[in-house]
C-alpha positions as CSV (number, residue, x, y, z in Angstrom):
1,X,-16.4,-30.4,36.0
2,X,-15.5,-27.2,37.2
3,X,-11.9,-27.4,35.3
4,X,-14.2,-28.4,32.3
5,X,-16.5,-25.2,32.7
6,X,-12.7,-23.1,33.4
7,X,-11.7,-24.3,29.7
8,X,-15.0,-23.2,28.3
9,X,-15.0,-19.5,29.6
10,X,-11.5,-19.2,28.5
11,X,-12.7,-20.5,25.3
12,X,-15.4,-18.0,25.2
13,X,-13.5,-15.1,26.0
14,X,-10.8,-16.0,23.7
15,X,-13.6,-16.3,20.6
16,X,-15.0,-12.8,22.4
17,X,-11.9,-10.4,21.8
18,X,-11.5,-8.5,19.0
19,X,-9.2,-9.3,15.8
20,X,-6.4,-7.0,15.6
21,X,-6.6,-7.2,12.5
22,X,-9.9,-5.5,12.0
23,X,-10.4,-2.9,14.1
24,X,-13.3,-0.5,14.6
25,X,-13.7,1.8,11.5
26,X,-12.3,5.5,13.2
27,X,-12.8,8.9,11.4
28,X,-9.7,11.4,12.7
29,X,-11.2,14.8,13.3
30,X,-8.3,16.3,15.0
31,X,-4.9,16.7,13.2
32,X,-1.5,15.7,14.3
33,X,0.9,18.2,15.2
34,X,4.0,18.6,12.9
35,X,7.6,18.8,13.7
36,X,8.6,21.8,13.6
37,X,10.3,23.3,9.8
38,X,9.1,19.7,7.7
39,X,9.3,21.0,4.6
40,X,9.6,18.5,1.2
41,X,8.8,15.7,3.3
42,X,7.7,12.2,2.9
43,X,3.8,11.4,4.8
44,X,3.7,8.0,5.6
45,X,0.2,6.6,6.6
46,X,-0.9,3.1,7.5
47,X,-4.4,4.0,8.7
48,X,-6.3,1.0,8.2
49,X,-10.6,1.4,8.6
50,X,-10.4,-2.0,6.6
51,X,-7.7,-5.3,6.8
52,X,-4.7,-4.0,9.1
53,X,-1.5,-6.1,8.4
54,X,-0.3,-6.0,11.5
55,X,2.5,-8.1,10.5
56,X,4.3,-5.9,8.3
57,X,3.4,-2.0,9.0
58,X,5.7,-2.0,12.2
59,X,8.8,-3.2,10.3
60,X,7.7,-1.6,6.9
61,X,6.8,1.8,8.7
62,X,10.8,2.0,9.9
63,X,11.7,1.0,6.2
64,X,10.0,3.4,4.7
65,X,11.2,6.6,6.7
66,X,15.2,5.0,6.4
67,X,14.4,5.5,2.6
68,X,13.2,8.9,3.1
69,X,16.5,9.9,5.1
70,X,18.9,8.1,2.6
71,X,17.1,10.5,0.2
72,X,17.6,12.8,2.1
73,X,14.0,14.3,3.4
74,X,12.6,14.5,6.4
75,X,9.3,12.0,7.2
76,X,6.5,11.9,9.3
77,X,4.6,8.1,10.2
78,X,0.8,8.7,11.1
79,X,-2.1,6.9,11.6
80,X,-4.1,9.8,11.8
81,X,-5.8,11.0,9.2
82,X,-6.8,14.1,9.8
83,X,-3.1,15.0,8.6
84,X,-4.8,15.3,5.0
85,X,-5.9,19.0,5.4
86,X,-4.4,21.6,3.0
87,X,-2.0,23.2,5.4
88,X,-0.3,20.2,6.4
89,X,-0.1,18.8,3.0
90,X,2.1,21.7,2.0
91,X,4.4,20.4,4.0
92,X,5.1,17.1,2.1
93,X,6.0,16.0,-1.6
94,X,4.9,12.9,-1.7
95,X,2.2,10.3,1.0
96,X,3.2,7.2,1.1
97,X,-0.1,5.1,1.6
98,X,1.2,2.1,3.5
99,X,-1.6,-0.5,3.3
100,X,-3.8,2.4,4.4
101,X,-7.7,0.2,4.1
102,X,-10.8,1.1,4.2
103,X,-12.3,4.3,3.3
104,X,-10.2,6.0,6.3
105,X,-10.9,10.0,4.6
106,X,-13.3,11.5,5.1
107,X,-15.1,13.9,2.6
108,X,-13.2,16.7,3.9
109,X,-9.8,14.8,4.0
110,X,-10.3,13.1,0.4
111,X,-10.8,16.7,-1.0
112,X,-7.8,18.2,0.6
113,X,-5.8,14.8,-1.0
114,X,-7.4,15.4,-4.5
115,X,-6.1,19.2,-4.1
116,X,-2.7,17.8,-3.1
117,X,-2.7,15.5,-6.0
118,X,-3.8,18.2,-8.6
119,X,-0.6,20.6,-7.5
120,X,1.3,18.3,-8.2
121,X,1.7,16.2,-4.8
122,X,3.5,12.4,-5.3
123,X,1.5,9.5,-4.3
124,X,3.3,5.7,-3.4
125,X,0.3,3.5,-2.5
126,X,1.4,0.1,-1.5
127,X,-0.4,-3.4,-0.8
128,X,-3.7,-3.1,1.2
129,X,-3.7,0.4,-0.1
130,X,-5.3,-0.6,-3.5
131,X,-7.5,-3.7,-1.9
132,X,-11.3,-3.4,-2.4
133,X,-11.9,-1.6,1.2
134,X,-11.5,1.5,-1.3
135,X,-14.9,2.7,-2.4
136,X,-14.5,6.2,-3.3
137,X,-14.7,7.1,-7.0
138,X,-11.8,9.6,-6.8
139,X,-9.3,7.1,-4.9
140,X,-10.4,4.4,-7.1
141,X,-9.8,6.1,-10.1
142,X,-6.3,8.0,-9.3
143,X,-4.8,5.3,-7.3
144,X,-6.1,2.0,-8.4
145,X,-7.5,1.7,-11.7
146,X,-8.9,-1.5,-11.5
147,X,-10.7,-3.6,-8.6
148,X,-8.9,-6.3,-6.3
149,X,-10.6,-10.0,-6.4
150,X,-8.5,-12.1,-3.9
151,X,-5.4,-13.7,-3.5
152,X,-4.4,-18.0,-2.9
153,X,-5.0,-18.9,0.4
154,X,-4.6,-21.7,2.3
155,X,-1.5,-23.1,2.1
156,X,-0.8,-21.1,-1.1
157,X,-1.4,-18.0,0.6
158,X,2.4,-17.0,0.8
159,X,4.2,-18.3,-2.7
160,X,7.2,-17.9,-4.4
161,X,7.0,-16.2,-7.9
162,X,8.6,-14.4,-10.6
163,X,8.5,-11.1,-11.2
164,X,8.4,-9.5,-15.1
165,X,9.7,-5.8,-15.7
166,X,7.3,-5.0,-18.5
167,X,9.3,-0.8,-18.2
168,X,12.8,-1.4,-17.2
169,X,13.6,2.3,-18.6
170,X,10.8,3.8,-15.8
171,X,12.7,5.7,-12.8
172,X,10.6,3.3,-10.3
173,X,12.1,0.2,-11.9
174,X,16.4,1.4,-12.0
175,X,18.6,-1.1,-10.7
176,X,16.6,-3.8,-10.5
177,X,18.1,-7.1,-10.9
178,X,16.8,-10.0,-13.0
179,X,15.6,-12.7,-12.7
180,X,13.6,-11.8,-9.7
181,X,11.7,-13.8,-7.5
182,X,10.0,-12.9,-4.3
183,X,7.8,-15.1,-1.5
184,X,4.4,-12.8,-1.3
185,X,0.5,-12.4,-1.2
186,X,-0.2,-12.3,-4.7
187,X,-3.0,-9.9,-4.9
188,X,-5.5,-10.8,-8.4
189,X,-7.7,-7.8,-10.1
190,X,-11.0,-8.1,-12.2
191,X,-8.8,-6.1,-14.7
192,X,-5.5,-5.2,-16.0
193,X,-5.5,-1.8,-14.5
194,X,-3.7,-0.5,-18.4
195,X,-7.3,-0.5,-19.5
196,X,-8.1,2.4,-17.3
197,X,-5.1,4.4,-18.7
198,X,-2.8,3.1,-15.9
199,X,1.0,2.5,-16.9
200,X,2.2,-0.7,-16.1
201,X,6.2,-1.6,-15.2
202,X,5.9,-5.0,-13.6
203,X,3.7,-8.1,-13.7
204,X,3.7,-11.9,-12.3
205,X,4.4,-14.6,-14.0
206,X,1.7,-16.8,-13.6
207,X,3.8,-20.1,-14.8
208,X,5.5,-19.4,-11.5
209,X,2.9,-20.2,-8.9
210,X,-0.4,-21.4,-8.0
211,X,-2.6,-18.2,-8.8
212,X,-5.7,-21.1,-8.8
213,X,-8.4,-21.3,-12.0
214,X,-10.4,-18.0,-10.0
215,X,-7.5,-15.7,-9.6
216,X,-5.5,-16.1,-12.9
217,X,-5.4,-13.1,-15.0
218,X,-3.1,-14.2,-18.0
219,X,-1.6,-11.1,-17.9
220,X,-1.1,-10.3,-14.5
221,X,-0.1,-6.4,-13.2
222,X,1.6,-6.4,-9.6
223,X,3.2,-2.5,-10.2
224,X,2.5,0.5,-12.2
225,X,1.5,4.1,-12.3
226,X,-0.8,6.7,-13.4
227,X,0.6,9.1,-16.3
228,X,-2.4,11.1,-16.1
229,X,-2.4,13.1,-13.0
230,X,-0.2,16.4,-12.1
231,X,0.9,14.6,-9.4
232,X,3.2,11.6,-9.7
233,X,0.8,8.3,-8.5
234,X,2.7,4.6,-7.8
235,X,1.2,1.5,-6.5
236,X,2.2,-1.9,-6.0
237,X,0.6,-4.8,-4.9
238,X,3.8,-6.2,-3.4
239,X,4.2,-6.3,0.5
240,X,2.0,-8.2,2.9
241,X,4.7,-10.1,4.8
242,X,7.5,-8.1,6.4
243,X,10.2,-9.7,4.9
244,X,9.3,-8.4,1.4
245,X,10.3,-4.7,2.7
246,X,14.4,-6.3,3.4
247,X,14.1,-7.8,-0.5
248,X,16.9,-5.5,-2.4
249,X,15.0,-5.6,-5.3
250,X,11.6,-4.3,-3.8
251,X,13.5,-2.2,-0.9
252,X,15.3,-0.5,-4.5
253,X,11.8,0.1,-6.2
254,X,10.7,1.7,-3.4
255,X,13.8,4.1,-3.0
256,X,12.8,4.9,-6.5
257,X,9.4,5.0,-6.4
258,X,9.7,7.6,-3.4
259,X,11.8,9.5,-4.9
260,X,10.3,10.1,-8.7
261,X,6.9,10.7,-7.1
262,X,8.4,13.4,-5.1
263,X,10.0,14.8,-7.9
């Protein structure tokens, strides 16, 4: 009995403790402090107030600041997003949004971003970044463009499927070798973000996997941009699994991603 009653508290506490990946909404009200002379540098944030991918972020976080010093710039990686403040937005080019969830800005912070944006600040939002956590008009509308509905799960969550270049001549989309097929999350949308005036480069071929009767599109966006801002705005839906971030194709469209939205 009393091993019996042993195996039931463990159970307990084990259903008790928290998921990692959903931890307690936090508004940052103190900044970061900045190395000293970053100038022109890359800001890469994977606050998450929604979904954290745990999984990837680590490995994609390194990834993502080894691109930035092949291009040459200096980065900073941050989780705290009280960063988005006018004077230490001056010193970056371009944010790269890793699967940054939830609405982690607050009022304060989202106009500070806008302001970035509208000089002319680059923007690379990837994965989680453009999921349905986002409810703010602004981020929607300058980032998104359209409204994530799911992706397979189950044991279709992670599929093999082939990618489409709808813009091979874009600077995001240089280099990259076709065919191209990549093992993902593939993310779905109530809309083909084009609609809302976005640009799009790439799309999935939905002959290729198992997007399910609920989550086809037809025509099915995975990467574009917005032509319509001063300041140069990528996202892709690509990325939930760290192994993505080592696929040359994907690890290329970043390089150039980071770069043209930094100008």
């Amino acid at each position: 009995m009393r091993k019996i009653l042993a195996v039931l508290a463990l159970f307990a506490s084990a259903q008790s403790l928290p998921d990692p990946h959903l931890p307690k909404p936090i508004q940052d009200s103190v900044a970061p402090t900045l190395p000293q002379g970053l100038q022109h540098a890359v800001l890469i944030v994977s606050k998450t107030n929604g979904w954290r991918h745990i999984e990837h972020i680590p490995h994609s976080n390194s990834v993502l600041a080894n691109i930035a010093k092949d291009l040459g710039r200096a980065s900073f990686v941050t989780e705290n997003a009280a960063v988005f403040n006018d004077e230490q937005l001056r010193h970056f080019s371009v944010v790269v949004l890793n699967s940054a969830s939830g609405d982690f800005l607050t009022p304060e912070q989202r106009a500070a971003f806008a302001r970035f944006v509208a000089r002319g600040g680059g923007v690379v939002a990837l994965h989680a970044a453009g999921d349905n956590s986002h409810t703010d008009p602004w981020y929607v509308q300058t980032v998104i463009g359209t409204t994530f509905i799911g992706h397979p799960g189950g044991a279709d969550h992670l599929q093999s499927a082939q990618l489409l270049v709808d813009k091979p001549d874009h600077p995001a989309m240089a280099g990259v070798k076709l065919p191209w097929s990549l093992v993902d999350e593939w993310y779905s949308f109530d809309s083909n973000p084009a609609a809302k005036g976005m640009t799009v480069l790439a799309r999935i071929d939905e002959a290729s996997y198992r997007p399910g009767a609920k989550l086809a599109m037809g025509v099915h966006p995975v990467i574009w941009v917005n032509p319509s801002t001063k300041g140069r705005v990528f996202y892709s839906a690509l990325g939930h699994s760290p192994e993505a971030y080592d696929d040359r194709n994907y690890r290329r469209i970043l390089t150039n991603a980071i770069r043209w939205a930094a100008r």
